[in-house]
mmCIF file as Biopython writes it, N, C-alpha, C and O atoms, coordinates in Angstrom:
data_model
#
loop_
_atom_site.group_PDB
_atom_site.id
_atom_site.type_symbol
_atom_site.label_atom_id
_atom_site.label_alt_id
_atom_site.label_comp_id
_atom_site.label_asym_id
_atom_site.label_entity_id
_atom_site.label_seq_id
_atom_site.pdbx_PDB_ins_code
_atom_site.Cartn_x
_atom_site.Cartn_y
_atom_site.Cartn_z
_atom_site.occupancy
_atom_site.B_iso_or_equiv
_atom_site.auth_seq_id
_atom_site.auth_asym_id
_atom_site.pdbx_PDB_model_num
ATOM 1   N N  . UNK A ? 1  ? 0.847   -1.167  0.000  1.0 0.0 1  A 1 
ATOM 2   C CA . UNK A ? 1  ? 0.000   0.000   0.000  1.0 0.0 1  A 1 
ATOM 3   C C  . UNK A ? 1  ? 0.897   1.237   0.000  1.0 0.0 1  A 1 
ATOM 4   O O  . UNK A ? 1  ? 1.882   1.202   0.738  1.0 0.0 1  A 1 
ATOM 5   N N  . UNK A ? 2  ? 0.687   2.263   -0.697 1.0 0.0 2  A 1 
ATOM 6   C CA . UNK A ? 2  ? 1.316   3.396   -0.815 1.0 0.0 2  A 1 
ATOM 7   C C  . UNK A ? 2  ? 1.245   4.521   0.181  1.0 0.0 2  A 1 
ATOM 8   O O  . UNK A ? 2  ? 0.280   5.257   -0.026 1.0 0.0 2  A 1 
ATOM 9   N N  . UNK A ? 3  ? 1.996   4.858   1.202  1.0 0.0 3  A 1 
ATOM 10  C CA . UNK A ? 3  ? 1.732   6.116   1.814  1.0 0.0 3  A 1 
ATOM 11  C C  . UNK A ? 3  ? 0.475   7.074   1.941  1.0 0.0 3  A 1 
ATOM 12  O O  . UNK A ? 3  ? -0.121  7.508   2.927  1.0 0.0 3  A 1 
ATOM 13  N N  . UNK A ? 4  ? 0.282   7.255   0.483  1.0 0.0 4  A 1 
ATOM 14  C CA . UNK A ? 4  ? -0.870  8.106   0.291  1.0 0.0 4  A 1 
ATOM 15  C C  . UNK A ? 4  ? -2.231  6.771   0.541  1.0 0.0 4  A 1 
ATOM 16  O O  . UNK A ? 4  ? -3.092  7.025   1.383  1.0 0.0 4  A 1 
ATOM 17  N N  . UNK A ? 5  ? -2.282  5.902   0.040  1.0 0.0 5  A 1 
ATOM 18  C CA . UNK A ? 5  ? -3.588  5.277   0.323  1.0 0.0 5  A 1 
ATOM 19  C C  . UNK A ? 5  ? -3.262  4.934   1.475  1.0 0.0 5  A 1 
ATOM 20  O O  . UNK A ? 5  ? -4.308  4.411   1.860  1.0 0.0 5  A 1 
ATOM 21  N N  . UNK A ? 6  ? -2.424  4.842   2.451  1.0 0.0 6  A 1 
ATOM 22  C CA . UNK A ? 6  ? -2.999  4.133   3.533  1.0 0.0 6  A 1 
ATOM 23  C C  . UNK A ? 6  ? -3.086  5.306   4.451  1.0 0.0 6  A 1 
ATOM 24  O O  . UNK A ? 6  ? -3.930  5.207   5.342  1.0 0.0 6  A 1 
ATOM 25  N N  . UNK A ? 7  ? -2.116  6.792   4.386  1.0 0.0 7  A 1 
ATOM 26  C CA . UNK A ? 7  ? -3.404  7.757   4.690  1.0 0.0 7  A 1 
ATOM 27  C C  . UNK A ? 7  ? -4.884  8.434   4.479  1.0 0.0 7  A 1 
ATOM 28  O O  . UNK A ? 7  ? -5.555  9.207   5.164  1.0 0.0 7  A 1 
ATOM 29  N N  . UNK A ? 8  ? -5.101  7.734   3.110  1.0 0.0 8  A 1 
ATOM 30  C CA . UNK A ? 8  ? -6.353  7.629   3.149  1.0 0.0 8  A 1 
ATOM 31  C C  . UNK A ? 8  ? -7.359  6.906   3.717  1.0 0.0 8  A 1 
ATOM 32  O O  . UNK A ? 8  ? -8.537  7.192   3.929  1.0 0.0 8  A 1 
ATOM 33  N N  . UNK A ? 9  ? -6.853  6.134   3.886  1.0 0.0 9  A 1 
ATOM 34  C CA . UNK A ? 9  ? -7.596  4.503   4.461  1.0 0.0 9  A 1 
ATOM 35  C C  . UNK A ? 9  ? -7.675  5.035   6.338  1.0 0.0 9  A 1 
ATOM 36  O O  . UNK A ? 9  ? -8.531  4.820   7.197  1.0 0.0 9  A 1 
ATOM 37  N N  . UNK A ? 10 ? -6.484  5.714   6.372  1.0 0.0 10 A 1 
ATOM 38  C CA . UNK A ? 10 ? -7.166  6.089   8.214  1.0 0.0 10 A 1 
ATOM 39  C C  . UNK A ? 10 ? -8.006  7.193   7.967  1.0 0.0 10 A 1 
ATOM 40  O O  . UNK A ? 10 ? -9.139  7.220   8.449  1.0 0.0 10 A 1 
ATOM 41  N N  . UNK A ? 11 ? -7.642  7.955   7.383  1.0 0.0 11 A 1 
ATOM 42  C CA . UNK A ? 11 ? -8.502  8.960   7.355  1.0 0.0 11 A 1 
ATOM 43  C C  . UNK A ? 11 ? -10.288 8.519   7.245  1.0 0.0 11 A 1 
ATOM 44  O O  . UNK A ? 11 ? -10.982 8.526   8.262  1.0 0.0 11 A 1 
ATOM 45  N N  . UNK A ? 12 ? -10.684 8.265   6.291  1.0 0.0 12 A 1 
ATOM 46  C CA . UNK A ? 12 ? -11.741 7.429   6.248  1.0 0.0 12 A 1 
ATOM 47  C C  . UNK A ? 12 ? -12.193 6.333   7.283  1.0 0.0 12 A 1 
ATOM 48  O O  . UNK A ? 12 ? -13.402 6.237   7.492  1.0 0.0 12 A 1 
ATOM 49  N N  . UNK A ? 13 ? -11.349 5.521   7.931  1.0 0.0 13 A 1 
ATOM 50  C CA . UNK A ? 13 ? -11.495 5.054   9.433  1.0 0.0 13 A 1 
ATOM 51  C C  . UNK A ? 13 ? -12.061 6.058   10.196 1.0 0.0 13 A 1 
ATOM 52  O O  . UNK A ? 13 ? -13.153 6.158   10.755 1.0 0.0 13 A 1 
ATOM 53  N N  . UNK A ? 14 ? -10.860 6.958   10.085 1.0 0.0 14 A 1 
ATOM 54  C CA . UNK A ? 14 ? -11.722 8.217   11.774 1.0 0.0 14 A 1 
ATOM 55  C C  . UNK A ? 14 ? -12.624 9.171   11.197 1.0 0.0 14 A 1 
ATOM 56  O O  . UNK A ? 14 ? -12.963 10.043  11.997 1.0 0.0 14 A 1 
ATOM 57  N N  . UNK A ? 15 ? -13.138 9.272   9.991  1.0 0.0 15 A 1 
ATOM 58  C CA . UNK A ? 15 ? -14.421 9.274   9.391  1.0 0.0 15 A 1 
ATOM 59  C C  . UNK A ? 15 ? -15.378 8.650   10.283 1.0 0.0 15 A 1 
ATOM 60  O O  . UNK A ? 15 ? -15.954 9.187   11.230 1.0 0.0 15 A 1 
ATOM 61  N N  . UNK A ? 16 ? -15.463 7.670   9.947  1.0 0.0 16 A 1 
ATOM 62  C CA . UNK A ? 16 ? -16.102 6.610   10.381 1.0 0.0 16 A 1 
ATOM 63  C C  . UNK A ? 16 ? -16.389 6.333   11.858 1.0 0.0 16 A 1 
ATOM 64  O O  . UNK A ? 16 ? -17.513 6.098   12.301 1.0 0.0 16 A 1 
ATOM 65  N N  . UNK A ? 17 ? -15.036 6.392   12.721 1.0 0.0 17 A 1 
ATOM 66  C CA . UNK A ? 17 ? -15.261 6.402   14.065 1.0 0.0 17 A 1 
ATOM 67  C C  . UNK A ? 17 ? -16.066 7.497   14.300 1.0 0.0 17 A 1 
ATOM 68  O O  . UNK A ? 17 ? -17.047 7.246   15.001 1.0 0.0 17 A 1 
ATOM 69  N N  . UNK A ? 18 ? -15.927 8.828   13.861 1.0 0.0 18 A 1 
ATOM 70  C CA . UNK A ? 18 ? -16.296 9.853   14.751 1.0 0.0 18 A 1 
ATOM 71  C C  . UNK A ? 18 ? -18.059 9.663   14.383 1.0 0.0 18 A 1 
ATOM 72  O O  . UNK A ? 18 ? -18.843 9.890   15.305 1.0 0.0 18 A 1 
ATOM 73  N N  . UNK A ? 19 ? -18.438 9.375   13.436 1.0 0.0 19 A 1 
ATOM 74  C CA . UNK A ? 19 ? -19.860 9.050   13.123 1.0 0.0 19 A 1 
ATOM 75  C C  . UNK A ? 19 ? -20.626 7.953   13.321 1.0 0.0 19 A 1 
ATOM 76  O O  . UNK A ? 19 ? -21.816 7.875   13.012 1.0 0.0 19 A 1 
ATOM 77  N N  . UNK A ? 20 ? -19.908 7.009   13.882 1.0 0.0 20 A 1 
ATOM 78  C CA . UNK A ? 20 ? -20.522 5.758   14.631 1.0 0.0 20 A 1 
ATOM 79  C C  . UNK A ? 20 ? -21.047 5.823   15.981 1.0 0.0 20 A 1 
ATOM 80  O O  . UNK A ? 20 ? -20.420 5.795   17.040 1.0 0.0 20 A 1 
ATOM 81  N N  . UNK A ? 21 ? -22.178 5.905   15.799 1.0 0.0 21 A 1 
ATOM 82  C CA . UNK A ? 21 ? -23.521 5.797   16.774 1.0 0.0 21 A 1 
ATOM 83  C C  . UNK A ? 21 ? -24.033 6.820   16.583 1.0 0.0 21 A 1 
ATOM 84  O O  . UNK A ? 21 ? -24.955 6.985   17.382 1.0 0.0 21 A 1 
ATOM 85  N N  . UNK A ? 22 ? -23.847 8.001   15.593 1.0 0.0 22 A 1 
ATOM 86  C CA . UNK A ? 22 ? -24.733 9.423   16.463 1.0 0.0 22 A 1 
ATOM 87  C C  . UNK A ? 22 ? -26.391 9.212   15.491 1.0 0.0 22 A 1 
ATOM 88  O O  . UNK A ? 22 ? -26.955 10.130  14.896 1.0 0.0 22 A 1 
ATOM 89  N N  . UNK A ? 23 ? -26.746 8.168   15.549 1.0 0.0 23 A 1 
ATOM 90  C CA . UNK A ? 23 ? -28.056 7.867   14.638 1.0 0.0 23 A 1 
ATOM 91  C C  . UNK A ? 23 ? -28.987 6.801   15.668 1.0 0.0 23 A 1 
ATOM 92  O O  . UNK A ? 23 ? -30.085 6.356   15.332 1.0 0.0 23 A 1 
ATOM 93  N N  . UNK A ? 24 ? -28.140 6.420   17.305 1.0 0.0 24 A 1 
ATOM 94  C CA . UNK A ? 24 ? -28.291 5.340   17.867 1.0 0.0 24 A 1 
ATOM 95  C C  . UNK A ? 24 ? -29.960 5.828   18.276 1.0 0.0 24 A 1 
ATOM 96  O O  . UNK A ? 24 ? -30.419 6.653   17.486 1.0 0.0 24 A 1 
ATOM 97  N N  . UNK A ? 25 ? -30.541 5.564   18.987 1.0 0.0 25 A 1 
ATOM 98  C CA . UNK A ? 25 ? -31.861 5.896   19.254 1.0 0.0 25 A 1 
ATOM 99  C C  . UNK A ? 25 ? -32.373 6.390   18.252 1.0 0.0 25 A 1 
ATOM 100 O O  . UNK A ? 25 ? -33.584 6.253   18.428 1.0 0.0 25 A 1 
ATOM 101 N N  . UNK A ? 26 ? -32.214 6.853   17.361 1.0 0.0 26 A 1 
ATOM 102 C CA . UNK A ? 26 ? -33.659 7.535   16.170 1.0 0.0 26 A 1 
ATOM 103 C C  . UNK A ? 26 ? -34.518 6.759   16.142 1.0 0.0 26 A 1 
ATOM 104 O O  . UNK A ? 26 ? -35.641 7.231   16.315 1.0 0.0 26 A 1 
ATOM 105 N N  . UNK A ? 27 ? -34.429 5.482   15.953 1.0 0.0 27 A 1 
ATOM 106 C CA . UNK A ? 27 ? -35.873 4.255   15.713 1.0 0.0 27 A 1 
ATOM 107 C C  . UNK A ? 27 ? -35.680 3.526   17.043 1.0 0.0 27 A 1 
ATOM 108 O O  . UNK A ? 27 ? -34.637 3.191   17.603 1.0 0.0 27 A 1 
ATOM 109 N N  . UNK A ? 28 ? -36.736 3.396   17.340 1.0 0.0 28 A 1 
ATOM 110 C CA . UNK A ? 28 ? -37.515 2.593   18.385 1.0 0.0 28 A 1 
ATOM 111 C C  . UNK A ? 28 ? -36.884 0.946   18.189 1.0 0.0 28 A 1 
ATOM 112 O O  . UNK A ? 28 ? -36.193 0.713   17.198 1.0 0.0 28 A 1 
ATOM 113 N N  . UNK A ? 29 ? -37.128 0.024   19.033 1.0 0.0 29 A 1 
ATOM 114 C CA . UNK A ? 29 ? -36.714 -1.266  18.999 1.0 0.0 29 A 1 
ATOM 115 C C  . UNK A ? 29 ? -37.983 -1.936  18.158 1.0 0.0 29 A 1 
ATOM 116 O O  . UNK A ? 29 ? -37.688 -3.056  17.741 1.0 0.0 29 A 1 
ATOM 117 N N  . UNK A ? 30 ? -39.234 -1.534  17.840 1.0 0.0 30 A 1 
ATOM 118 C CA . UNK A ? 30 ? -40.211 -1.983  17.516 1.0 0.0 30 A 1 
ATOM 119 C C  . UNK A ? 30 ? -40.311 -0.874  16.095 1.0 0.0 30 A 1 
ATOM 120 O O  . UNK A ? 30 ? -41.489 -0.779  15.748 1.0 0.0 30 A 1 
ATOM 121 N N  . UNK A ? 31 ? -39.826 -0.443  15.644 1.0 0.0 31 A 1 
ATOM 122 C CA . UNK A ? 31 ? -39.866 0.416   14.093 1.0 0.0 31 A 1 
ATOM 123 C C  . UNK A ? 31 ? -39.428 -0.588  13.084 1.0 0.0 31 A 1 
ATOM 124 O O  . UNK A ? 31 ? -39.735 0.037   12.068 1.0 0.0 31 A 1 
ATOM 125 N N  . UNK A ? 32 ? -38.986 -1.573  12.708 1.0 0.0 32 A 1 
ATOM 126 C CA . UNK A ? 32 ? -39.729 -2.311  11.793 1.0 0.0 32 A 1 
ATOM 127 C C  . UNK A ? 32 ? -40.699 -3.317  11.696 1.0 0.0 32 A 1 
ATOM 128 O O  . UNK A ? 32 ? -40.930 -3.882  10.627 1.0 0.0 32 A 1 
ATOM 129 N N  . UNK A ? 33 ? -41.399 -3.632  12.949 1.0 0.0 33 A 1 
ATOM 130 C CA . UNK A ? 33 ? -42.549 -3.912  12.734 1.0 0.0 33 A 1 
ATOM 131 C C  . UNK A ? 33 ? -43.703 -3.118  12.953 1.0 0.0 33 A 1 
ATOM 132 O O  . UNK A ? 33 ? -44.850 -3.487  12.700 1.0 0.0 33 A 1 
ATOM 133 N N  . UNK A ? 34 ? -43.370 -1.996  13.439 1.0 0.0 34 A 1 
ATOM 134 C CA . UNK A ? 34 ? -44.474 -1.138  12.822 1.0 0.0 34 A 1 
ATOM 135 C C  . UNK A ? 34 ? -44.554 -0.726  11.655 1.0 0.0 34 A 1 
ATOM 136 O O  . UNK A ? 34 ? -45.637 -0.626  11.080 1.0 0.0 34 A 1 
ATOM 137 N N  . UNK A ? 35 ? -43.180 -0.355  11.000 1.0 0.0 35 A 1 
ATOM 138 C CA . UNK A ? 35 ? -43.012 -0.107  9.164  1.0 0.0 35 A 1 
ATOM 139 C C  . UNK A ? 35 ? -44.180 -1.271  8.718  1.0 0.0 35 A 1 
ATOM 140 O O  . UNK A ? 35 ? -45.198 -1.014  8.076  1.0 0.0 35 A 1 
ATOM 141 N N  . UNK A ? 36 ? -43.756 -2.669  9.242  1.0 0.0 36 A 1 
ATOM 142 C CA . UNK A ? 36 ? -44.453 -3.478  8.193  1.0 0.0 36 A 1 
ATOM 143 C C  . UNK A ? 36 ? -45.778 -3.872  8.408  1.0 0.0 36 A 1 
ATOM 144 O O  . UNK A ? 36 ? -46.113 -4.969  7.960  1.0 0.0 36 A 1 
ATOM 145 N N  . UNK A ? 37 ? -46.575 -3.207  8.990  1.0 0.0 37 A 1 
ATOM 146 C CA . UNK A ? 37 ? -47.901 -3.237  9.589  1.0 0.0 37 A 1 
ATOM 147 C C  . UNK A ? 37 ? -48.860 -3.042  8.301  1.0 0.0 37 A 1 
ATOM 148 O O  . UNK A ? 37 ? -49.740 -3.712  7.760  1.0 0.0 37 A 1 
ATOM 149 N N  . UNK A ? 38 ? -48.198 -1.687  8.065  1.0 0.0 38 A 1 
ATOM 150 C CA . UNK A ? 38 ? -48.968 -1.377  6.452  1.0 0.0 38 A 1 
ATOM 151 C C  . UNK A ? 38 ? -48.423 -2.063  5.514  1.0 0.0 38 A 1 
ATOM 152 O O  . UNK A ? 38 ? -48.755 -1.574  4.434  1.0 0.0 38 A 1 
ATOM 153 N N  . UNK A ? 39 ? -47.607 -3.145  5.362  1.0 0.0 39 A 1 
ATOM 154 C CA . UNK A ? 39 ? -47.088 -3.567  3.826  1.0 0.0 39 A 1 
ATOM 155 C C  . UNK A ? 39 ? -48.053 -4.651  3.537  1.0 0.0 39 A 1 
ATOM 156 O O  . UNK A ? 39 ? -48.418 -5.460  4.389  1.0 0.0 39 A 1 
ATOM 157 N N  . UNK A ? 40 ? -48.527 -4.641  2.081  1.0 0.0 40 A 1 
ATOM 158 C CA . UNK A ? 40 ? -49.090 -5.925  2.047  1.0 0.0 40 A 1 
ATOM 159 C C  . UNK A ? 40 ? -48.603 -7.293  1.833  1.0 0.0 40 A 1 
ATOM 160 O O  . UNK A ? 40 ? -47.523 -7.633  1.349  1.0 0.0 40 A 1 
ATOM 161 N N  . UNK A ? 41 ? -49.698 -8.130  2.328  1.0 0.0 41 A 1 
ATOM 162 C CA . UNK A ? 41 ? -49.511 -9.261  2.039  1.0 0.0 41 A 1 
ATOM 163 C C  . UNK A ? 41 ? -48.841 -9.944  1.047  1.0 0.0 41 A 1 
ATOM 164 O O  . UNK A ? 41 ? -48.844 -11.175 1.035  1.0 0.0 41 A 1 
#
């Protein structure tokens, strides 16, 4: 791997770290079976 890609490759890691979880609670433990309440049969 070349210098440059594998500073890319962390970079994009701590991308990643710093945005892992901040979405944690938005849906309920029961939001896809309420999604699929209305889908049909």
């Amino acid at each position: 791997m070349t210098p440059a890609r594998a500073i890319a490759v962390a970079d994009r890691r701590g991308s990643l770290r710093a945005c892992a979880g901040n979405q944690r609670g938005t849906y309920g433990a029961d939001y896809l079976e309420r999604l699929r309440e209305d889908w049909p049969l």
